[in-house]
N, C-alpha and C positions, 0 to 999 in steps of 0.2 A: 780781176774785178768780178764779184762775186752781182749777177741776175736780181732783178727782184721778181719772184713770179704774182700773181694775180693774191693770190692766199697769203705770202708772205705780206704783201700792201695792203690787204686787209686786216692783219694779224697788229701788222704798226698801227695802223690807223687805229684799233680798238685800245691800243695800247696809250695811245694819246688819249682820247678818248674823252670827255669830263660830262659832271653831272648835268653839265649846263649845256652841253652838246644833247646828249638825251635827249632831254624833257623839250629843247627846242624840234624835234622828232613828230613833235604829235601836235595835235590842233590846239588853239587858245585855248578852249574852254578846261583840254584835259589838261595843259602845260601850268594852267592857275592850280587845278589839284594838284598835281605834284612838287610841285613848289609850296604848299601848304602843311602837303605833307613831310617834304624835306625840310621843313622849317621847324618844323613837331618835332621831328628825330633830334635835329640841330639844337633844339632847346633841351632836350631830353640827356642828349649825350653832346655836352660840350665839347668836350675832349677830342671826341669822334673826331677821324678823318673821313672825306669823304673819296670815295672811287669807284670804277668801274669793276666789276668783278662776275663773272659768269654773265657777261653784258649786260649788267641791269647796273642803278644807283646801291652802292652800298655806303653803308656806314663799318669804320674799322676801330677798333680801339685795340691798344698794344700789342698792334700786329698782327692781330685776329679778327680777320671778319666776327660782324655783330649782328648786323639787321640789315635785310636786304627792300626795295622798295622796286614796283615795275608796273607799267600800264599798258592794259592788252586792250581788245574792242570793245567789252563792256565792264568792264572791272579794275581795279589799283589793289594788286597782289602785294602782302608786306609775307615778308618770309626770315629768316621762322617763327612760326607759331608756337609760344611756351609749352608744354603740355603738363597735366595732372599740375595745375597753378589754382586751387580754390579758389584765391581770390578776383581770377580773371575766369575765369570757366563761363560762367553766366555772361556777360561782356561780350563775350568773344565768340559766345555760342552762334550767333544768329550767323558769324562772316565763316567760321570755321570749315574748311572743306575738308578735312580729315588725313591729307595730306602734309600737315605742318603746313598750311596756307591759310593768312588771310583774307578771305575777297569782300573789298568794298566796292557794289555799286555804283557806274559812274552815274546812275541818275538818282542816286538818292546822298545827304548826305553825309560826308563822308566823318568818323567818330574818331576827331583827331587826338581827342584826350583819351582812348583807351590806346591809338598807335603811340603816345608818349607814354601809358602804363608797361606797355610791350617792350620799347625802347629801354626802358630805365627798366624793368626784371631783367633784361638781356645784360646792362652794364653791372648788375649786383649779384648776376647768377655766373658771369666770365667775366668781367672786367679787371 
């Protein structure tokens, strides 16, 4: 009979893990944006599966991670960011952190129809 140490019961547990475990993680008001957000993605990419992946909410489509979504203490990181995309560059400009990161503001809000332009270039550019 094979131990479970501390790290392995962590490692399962992540592995269970769901989008709705998450987002229950953080306080009311952030758990409404994320769910607004994952609601955007969810319309954007039907298809999409959703799971856990490098611990955050992702979206996958045929096997392939697509779009990843995450709430830290004053911001909802959508990851990755398109890049050299004319037609989102201006859009995107104000959140862009130069890291292939989104950051929106949790106190301002949040520009759910450019996260579904994001969404949908990611399923037409991999999908």
């Amino acid at each position: 009979i094979r131990k479970h140490t501390k790290a392995a019961a962590a490692a399962a547990a992540l592995q269970t893990m769901t989008i709705d475990d998450y987002i229950a993680d953080f306080p009311g008001p952030v758990q409404v944006l994320l769910e607004k957000v994952r609601k955007t993605i969810r319309k954007a990419v039907p298809d999409g599966e959703e799971a856990i992946r490098y611990r955050i909410p992702t979206f996958r489509l045929n096997n392939r991670n697509l779009i990843h979504f995450a709430a830290f203490e004053s911001h909802i990181g959508v990851y990755p960011a398109p890049r050299n995309v004319p037609e989102l560059e201006e859009e995107m400009k104000p959140y862009w952190n130069g890291k292939g990161t989104l950051r929106f503001p949790l106190d301002k809000p949040i520009p759910l129809p450019l996260i579904a332009k994001v969404a949908k270039y990611w399923v037409n550019s991999r999908g």
